[in-house]
NUKOL-364029 format. One record per residue (C-alpha): residue in three letters; x, y, z. Coordinates in steps of 0.05 Angstrom, whole numbers, plus 5000, padded with zeros to 4 digits. Each point is the difference from the previous one (the first is absolute). Layout:
BEGIN
ALAXYZ
...
end
This chain:
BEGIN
UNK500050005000
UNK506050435024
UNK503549924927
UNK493150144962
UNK498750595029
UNK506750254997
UNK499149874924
UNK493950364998
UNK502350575033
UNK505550164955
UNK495949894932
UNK494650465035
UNK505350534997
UNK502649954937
UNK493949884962
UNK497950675045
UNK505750374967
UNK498849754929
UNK492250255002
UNK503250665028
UNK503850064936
UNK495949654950
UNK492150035028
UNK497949384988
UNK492649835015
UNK502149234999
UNK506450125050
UNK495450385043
UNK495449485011
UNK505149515011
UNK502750475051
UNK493549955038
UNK499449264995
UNK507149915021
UNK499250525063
UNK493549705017
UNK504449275017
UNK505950355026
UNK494950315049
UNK497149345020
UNK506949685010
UNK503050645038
UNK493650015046
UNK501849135015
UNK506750215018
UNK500550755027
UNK502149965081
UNK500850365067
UNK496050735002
UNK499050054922
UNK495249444999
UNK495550395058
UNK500350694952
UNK499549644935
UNK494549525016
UNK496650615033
UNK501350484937
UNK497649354949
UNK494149945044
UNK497050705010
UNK501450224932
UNK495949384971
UNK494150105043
UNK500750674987
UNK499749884925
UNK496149475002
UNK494550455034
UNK499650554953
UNK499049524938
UNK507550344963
UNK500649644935
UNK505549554983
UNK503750704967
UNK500450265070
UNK502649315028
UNK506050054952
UNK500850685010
UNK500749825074
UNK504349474992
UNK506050334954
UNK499950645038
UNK506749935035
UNK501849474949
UNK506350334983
UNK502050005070
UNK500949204997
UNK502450034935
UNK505450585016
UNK502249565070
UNK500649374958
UNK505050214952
UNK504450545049
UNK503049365032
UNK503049864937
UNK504750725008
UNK502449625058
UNK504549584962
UNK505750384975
UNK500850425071
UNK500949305031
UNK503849724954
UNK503550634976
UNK505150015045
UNK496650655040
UNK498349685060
UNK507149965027
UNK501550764981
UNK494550165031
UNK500849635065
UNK506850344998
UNK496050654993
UNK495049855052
UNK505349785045
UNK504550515005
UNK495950684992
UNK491849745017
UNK502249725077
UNK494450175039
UNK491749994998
UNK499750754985
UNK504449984941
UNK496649364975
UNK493250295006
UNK502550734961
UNK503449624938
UNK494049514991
UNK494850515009
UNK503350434964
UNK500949514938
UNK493849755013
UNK496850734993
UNK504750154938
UNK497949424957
UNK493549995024
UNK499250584958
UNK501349744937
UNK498249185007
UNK494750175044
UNK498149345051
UNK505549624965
UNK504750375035
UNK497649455064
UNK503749444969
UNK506250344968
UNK501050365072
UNK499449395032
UNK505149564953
UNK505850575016
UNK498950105072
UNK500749205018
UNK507550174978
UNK499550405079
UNK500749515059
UNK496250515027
UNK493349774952
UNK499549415049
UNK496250465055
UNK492949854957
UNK496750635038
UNK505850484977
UNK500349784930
UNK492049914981
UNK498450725030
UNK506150404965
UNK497449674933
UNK492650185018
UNK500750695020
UNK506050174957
UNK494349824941
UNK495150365039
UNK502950644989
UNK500550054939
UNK492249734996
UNK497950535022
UNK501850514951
UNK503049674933
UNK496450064942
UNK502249354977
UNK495849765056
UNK493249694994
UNK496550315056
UNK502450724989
UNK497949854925
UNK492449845022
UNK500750515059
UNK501350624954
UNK494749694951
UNK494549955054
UNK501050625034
UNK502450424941
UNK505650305035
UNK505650354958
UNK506649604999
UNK504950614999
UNK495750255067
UNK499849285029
UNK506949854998
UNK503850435041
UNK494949785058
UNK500549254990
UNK507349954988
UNK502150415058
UNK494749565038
UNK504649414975
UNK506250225023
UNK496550115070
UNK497349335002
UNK508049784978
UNK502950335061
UNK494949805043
UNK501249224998
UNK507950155001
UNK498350335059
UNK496349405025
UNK505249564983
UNK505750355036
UNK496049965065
UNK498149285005
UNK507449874983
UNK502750415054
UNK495349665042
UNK503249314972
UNK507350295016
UNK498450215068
UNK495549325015
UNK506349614972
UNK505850445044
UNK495849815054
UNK500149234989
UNK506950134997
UNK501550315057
UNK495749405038
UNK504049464966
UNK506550385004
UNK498550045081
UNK497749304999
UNK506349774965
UNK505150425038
UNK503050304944
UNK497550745005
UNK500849974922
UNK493050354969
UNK497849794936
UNK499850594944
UNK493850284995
UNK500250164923
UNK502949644940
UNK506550204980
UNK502750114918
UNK502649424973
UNK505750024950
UNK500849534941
UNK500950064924
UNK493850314960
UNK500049864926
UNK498250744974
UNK500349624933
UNK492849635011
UNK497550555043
UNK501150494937
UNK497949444945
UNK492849905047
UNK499750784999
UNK500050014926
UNK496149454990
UNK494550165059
UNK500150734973
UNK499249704927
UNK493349595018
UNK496950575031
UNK501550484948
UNK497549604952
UNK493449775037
UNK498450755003
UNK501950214934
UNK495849444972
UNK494850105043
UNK500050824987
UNK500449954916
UNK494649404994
UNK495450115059
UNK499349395025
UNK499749925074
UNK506849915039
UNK497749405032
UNK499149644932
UNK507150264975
UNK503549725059
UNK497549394995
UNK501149984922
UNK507350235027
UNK499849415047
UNK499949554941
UNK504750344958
UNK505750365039
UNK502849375042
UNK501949704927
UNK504050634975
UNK502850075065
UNK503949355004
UNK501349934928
UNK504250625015
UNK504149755063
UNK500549294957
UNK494749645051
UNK493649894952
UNK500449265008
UNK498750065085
UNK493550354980
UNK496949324970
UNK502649625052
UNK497050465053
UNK493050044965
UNK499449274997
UNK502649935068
UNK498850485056
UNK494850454967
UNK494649384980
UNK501649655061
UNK500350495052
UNK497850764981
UNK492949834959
UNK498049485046
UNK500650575060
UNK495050454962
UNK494149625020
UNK498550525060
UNK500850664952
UNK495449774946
UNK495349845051
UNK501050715027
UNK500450374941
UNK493549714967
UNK496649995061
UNK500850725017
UNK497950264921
UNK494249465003
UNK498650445063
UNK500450614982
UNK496249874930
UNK494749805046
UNK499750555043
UNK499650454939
UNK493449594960
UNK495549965066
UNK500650785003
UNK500749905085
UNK504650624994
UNK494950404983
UNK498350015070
UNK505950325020
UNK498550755001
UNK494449945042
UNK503549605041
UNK505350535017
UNK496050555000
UNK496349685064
UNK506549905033
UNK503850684977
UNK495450504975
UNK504050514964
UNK506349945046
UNK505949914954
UNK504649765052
UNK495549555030
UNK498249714928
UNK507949934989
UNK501949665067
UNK494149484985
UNK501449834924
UNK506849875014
UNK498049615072
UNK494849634958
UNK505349894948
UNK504049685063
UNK495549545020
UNK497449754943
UNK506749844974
UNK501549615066
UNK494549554978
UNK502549954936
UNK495450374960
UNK505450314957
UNK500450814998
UNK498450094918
UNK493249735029
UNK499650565051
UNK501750554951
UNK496449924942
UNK493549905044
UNK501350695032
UNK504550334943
UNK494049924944
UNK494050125065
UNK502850645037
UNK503150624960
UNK504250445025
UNK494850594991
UNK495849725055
UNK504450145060
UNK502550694973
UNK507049794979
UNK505249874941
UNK499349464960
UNK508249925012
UNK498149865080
UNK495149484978
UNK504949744956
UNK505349945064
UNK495749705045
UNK498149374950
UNK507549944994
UNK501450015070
UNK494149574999
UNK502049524953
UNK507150045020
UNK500549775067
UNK493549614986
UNK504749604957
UNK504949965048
UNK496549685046
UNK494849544963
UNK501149234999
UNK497049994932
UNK503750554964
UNK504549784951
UNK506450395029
UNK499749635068
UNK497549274970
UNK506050144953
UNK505150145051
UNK497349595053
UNK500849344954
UNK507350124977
UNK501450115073
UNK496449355022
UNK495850325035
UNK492150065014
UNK495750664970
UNK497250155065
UNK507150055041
UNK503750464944
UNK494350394987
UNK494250135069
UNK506449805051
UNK506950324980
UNK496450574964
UNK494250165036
UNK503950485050
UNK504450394944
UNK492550054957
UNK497050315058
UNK505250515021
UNK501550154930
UNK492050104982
UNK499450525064
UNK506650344979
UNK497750124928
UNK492750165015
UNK503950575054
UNK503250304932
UNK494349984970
UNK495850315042
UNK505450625000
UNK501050024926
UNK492550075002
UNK499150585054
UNK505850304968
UNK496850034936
UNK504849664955
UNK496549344997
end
């Protein structure tokens, strides 16, 4: 079952990407028919937390359709939505190959090592990368981010490394245009970009500081928690030696020749994804994934190393990385089936009478709940693009007396940190299965606090640039 649906998977994405080019009516219905099985064997096999939210997602959403009679148009609609998202997540694995087998990992390590020596510098370079890219390959910045930190010892601590990735992409989330939710944010509120973006960016790099900030605290907590140990064994031992409190630099050889050659060839991919994605249109998501296909072949018939990418595709990457997608399709269909069926039964029509009862006109009170309901919902896994269409096309700006740029910051915070905490949202189901670990822990548990104080900080600003009149 394990090797079928593996198969499955992979012709799912490629035939995806051939109807994306050629629009054929006869691919896309074998798409459907294909997705419909790989469903059925990812819902046998999906584990741990992601079989409570996807058998949850899969249920509502087909009662819910099932209800208001949607035709078997709406059903596909609902079931490709985030499509692209499995097929872009299958084939990034495959970039994998020549920075393991390139010969980077060691220069790297050496890298790591000798300059990235403690939690706070770990946490700056990978958010910071992660942020960067994030930009331009959008959410498959997750797994490329993840393949070149493991060359850190330092990736081992699972908390550090899955929340620098997470809210390193965050920031840039929440203000890139390349972005899907600021895409459908500027579209529902109709918010001017060039008045937008100053706000949301600087909103980013606030968000940035704030979880550095966050993550030098706990580890000076960890330092002073471990000089204490010491102390108590060094008394128990007799010695009156204390253990160091921090880690020290490391010395060793770096090989600046494969640091530079992954520069060029890192910088190469992501040029190229965004100048192919800029001159044809077509959504970055789709390009990296084309990329994914494409790039790992040119890249080691150029360092001489083409034939390791056969042997790793028939080895490692059927064996081991498509079988371990059974929990993200499940996700990732489950939450568009959701969210398609959210949008037929018209329940979000109920939604500005709704918070007119609980806020009246009161534009801070209507902010603080939007992006509190935004909170909880995501918590339950009720992922945030459900949250903010439902209020983004119900409530305009108009209503409460301000700028449609303030409603357009608010469904980014909203969506933002909504993201950042939800199991079900395709940046922490992402993460939290290259790190091994569940949805709800990386996302509700080691985010929850830094999504809280960051939401109150940025609502603060808000509420100033508003009073002040620039916002």
């Amino acid at each position: 079952m394990t090797r079928i649906r593996s198969q499955l998977t992979f012709v799912i994405a490629i035939a995806y990407l051939s109807n994306v080019l050629f629009q054929s009516v006869l691919i896309h219905q074998l798409i459907l028919i294909l997705t419909a099985l790989a469903i059925i064997l990812s819902l046998i096999a999906v584990t741990d937390s992601s079989k409570v939210i996807g058998y949850f997602l899969f249920a509502l959403s087909i009662m819910l359709l099932l209800y208001f009679h949607a035709p078997l148009s709406i059903w596909a609609q609902a079931v490709e939505a985030n499509l692209y998202l499995v097929v872009m997540f299958t084939l990034v694995p495959l970039l994998r190959i020549p920075i393991q087998h390139g010969g980077y990992f060691e220069a790297l390590q050496g890298f790591f090592r000798r300059y990235v020596n403690n939690n706070r510098r770990f946490y700056l370079l990978v958010s910071f990368i992660a942020a960067f890219l994030g930009i331009l390959v959008n959410l498959a910045v997750v797994p490329l981010v993840h393949e070149i930190a493991k060359a850190s010892d330092l990736s081992a601590n699972k908390k550090l490394l899955c929340s620098a990735i997470s809210r390193g992409f965050f920031t840039c989330t929440i203000w890139a245009p390349t972005a899907a939710s600021i895409a459908l944010i500027i579209q529902l509120t109709g918010a001017k970009w060039h008045l937008f973006f100053p706000f949301a960016i600087f909103s980013g790099m606030i968000a940035g500081l704030i979880g550095y900030i966050m993550t030098v605290v706990e580890e000076k907590r960890s330092e002073k928690a471990l000089r204490a140990y010491a102390v108590t064994l060094a008394e128990e031992i007799g010695t009156g030696e204390v253990l160091p409190g921090a880690t020290q630099e490391q010395s060793g050889e770096i090989n600046y020749h494969k640091v530079i050659e992954l520069c060029i060839f890192g910088s190469a991919l992501i040029t190229g994804i965004g100048l192919v994605s800029f001159f044809t249109g077509m959504s970055t998501l789709i390009v990296v994934s084309i990329a994914s296909v494409i790039f790992p072949v040119i890249w080691l018939t150029f360092i001489g190393r083409l034939p390791v990418f056969f042997r790793e595709f028939k080895g490692e990457y059927f064996h081991t990385c498509l079988p371990g997608l059974k929990n993200e399709i499940t996700l990732f269909v489950g939450a568009g089936l959701f969210a398609a069926s959210i949008t037929y039964s018209h329940l979000g029509n109920y939604v500005p009478s709704i918070l007119s009862l609980l806020v009246g006109n009161n534009i801070l009170l209507f902010s603080i709940v939007v992006v509190s309901l935004s909170h909880i919902l995501a918590v339950l896994g009720v992922h945030p693009i459900v949250t903010v269409t439902i209020i983004g096309e119900t409530v305009k700006a108009a209503q409460y007396g301000v700028t449609p740029t303030y409603m357009a910051m608010i469904l980014a915070v909203s969506w933002s940190m909504g993201v950042i905490m939800s199991p079900s949202s395709a940046n922490i189901i992402a993460v939290a299965g290259l790190a091994g670990q569940s949805p709800m822990r990386v996302g509700p548990y080691w985010n929850g606090k830094y999504a809280l104080i960051s939401s109150v900080v940025l609502l603060i600003m808000l509420t100033i640039f508003r009073w002040l009149g620039i916002l």
